[in-house]
KOLROMI-715344 format. One record per residue (C-alpha): residue in one letter; x, y, z. Coordinates in steps of 0.25 Angstrom, whole numbers, plus 5000, padded with zeros to 4 digits. Example, Ala and Ser with C-alpha at 12.3 -4.5 7.8 and 13.67 -1.06 7.14 Angstrom:
2
A504949825031 S505549965029 
//
This chain:
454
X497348505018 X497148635014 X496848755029 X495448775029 X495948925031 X496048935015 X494748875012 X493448935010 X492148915006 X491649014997 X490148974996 X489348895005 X489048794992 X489248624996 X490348554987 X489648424977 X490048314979 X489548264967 X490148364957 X491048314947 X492248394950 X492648504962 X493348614957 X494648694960 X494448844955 X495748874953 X496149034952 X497049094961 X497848984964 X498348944951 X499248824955 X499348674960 X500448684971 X500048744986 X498748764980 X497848754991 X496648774982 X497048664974 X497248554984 X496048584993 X495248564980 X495948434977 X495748384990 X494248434989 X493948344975 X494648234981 X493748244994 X492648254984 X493048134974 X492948204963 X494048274952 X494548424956 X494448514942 X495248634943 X494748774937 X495348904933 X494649034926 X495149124918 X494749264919 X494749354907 X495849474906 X495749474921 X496049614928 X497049664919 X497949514919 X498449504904 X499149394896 X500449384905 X499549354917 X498649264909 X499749194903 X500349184916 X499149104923 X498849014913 X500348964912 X500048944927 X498648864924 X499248784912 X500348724922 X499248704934 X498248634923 X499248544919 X499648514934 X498348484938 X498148394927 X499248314932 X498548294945 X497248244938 X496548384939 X495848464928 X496148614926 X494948694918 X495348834914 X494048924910 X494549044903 X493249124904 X492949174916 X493449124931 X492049094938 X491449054924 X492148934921 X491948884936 X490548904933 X490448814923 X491148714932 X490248724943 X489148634937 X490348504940 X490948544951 X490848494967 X491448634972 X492448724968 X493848754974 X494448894971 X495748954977 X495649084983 X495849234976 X495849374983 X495749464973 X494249524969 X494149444957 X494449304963 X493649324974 X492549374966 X492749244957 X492549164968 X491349234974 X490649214960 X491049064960 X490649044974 X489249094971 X489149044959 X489348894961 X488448794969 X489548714975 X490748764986 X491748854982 X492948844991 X494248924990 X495548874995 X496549004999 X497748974990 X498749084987 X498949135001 X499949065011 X498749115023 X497249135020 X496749265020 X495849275029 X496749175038 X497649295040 X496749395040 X495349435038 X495349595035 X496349685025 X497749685034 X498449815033 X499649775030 X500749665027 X501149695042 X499649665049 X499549535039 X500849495041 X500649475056 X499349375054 X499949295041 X501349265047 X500949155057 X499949085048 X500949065035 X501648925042 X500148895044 X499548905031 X500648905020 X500548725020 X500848655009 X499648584999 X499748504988 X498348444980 X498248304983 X498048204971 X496748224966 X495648094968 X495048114955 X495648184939 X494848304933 X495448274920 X494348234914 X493248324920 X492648414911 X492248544911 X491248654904 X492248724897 X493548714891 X494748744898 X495748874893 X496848834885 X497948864893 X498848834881 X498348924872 X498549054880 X498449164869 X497049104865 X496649094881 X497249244883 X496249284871 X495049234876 X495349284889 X495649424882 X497049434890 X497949554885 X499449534884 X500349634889 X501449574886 X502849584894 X503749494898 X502849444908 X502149354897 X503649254902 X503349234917 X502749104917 X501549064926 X501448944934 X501748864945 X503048794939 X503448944938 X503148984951 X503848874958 X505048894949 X504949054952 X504949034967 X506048924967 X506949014960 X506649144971 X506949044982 X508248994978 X508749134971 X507949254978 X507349234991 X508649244996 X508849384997 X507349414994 X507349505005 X508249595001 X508249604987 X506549574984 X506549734985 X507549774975 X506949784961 X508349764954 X508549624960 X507349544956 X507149464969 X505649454966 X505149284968 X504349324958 X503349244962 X502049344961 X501349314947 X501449164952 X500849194966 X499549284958 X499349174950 X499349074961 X500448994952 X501148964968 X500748974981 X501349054992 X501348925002 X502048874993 X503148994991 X503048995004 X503348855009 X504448864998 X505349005004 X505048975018 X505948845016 X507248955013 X507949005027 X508249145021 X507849285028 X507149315016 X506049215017 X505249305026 X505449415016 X504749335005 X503649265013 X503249415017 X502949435002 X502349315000 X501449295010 X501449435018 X501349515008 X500649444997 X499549395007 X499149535013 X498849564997 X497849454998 X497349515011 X497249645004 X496549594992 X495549524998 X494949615010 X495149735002 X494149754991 X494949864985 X496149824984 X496249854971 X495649974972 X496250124977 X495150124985 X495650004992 X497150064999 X497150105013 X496250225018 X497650315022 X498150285007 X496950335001 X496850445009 X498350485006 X498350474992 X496950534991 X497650654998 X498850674988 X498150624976 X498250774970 X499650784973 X500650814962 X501450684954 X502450744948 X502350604937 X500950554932 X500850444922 X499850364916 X499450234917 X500150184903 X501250274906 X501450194919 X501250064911 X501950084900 X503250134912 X503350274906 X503650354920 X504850434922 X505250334933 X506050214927 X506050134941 X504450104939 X504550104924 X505449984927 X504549934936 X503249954928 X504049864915 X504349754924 X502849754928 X502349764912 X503349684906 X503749574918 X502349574926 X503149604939 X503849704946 X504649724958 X503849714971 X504749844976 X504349924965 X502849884964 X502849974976 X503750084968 X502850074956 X501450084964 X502150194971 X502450264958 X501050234951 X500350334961 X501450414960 X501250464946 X499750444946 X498650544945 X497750474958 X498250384967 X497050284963 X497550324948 X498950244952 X498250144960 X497450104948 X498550104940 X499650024949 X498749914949 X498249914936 X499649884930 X499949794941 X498749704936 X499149734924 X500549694923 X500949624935 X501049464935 X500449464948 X499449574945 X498149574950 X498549494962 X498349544978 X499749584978 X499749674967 X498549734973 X499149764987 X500549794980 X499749914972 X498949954985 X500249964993 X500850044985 X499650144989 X499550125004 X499249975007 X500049895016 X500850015017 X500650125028 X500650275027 X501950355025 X502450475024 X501550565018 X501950625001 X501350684988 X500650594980 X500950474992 X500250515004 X500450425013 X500750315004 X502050255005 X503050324993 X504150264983 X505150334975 X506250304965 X507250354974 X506950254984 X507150134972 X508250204969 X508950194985 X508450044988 X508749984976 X509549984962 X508350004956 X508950054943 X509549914942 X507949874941 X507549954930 X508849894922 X508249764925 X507049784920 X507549864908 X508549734905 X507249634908 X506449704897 X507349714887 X507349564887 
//
């Protein structure tokens, strides 16, 4: 039984009972395990006697994702498509458009069940299809261990005003769910248009007019066989000592569990359920990040409607960087100057290569990196462009809530005022002598070097 506290109905339209199939509108939550979408909507067609038919739609060169992140995905869908036809349930890919193909669907179908997104272009997909069809639309809250709005219902501050409301409902909420057998198979239902060939990938990517960046990132594998094997390796070889080393950049202490969580390829009930089971002191380390940290982005993103916009950082940022925008830097550099890693500064070069060619970076020096982007930058809204502009770009778990509230912090939010300096303001300030102190930092960029040359 899924908590009522992650379901909502999102037109006031009846379900038909006399449809041929319901529909699970699968987007965010791009998975079968701990998939509270999925096994709500199982339970739903069974209620209903009739099959469930599972959808996903592809959105064209969508917000500066290129071939790695689409390659990415559909490794992901190809290896839930073929779990869900284990189960007797058909999976229907439509690869021109996301509300589009739902459309053609809706003439068939009893109702529709959609997992739930934050970002502007989820929610506005979901606004679309919940006017748009005559039946109910209900989404099911699926890639957050506490609902939103269970834990708040305004934009919190900062991770310390969440963390005080989200601690005591985690236990609550993070329960484990699996689908149960479906009554009836969708094999055999068909549908108004053919499903993409997840097979053929450089003909998909084509007609989807996907650029390919290239990079090394084109090797991480998508799907949740990966995931699961990605977490079970951090469990048994990293958490220990996560919270000491996680910060250091030459260690690699990462779980490097992100493009996974964006994709929705694992749950974090089920990451969750999986590391509290460890009696180590660096569980609470890696559950603050998880859920704490990673959940206050989804607060962000949803009841700020520029958080991905300058205008969109806190009122003392805005007004602290508006005040030494004129100052003096004594580097400034281009955008392709800063993509292509031609600073002075080999620390961030390092940095920005491991973004390009890997689709990751450090966590501790995204915040050097952002730092460094307003830095050497005409405008502070210039650098802000900019930071999240190659984050999209290149990042594996680009264009998620967490890349967005990663780039805003690094310009005020969730941070507080500090002492005030050129270019800065208020805003918190990094330098190269600081990597220098607290870590072996040339070791990182040795690393990085050695990684690349391979």
């Amino acid at each position: 039984m899924i908590d009522a506290q992650r379901i909502q109905l999102l037109n006031d339209k009846q379900l038909d009972g006399t449809a041929r199939y319901l529909v699970y509108w699968m987007q965010a939550s791009q998975r079968v395990k701990q998939n509270d979408a999925l096994a709500y909507a199982v339970e739903l067609a069974n209620s209903l006697n009739m099959p469930l038919l599972v959808y996903f739609g592809l959105a064209a060169a969508f917000n500066e994702a290129s071939v790695r992140h689409y390659r990415f995905l559909a490794e992901g869908l190809s290896e839930v498509q073929q779990e869900l036809k284990r189960r007797s349930i058909r999976m229907v890919i439509h690869q021109a458009g996301v509300v589009e193909g739902l459309e053609k669907l809706i003439p068939f179908a009893a109702g529709v069940v959609v997992d739930r997104g934050y970002t502007r272009a989820e929610r506005q997909w979901r606004k679309t299809a919940a006017e748009l069809l005559p039946v109910s639309l209900i989404q099911v809250e699926s890639n957050v261990v506490v609902p939103l709005e269970a834990v708040s219902t305004k934009e919190e501050y900062s991770a310390a005003t969440l963390r005080r409301k989200i601690e005591p409902m985690i236990s609550y909420f993070a329960q484990e769910v699996e689908p149960e057998e479906v009554k009836h198979s969708s094999l055999s239902v068909v549908v108004p248009f053919s499903s993409a060939d997840l097979s053929d990938l450089p003909a998909l990517f084509n007609i989807l007019g996907v650029k390919d960046r290239g990079g090394k990132a084109l090797q991480l594998r998508g799907g949740e066989k990966e995931a699961q094997r990605k977490l079970s390796t951090f469990l048994e070889t990293r958490l220990d000592g996560y919270a000491q080393k996680r910060s250091d950049p030459s260690l690699d202490w990462s779980s490097g569990l992100s493009p996974y969580l964006h994709f929705g390829q694992i749950s974090p009930v089920d990451i969750y359920l999986r590391t509290r089971s460890f009696d180590l002191p660096d569980v609470p380390v890696f559950l603050e990040e998880l859920i704490v940290r990673r959940e206050l982005a989804m607060n962000y993103v949803f009841f700020n409607p520029l958080y991905d916009q300058y205008e969109g950082l806190p009122s003392w940022a805005l007004k602290t960087l508006s005040l030494h925008e004129a100052d003096k830097r004594q580097y400034r550099y281009t955008y392709a100057q800063l993509e292509a890693a031609q600073t002075h500064d080999p620390y961030w070069n390092a940095a920005q290569k491991e973004m390009v060619e890997f689709g990751t970076m450090h966590n501790y020096l995204r915040m050097y990196w952002g730092k460094k982007i307003l830095e050497w930058s005409p405008t502070p809204k210039e650098a802000f462009v900019t930071a999240l502009s190659l984050n999209n770009r290149y990042q594996m778990d680009g264009r998620d809530p967490n890349g967005y509230a990663g780039v805003a912090w690094c310009f005020g939010k969730h941070d507080r005022p500090w002492t005030e300096r050129a270019i800065f303001g208020n805003v918190r300030y990094m330098n190269d002598k600081g990597l220098e102190r607290k870590f072996n930092i040339k070791a990182y960029v040795k690393r990085i070097e050695e990684q690349l040359s391979t």
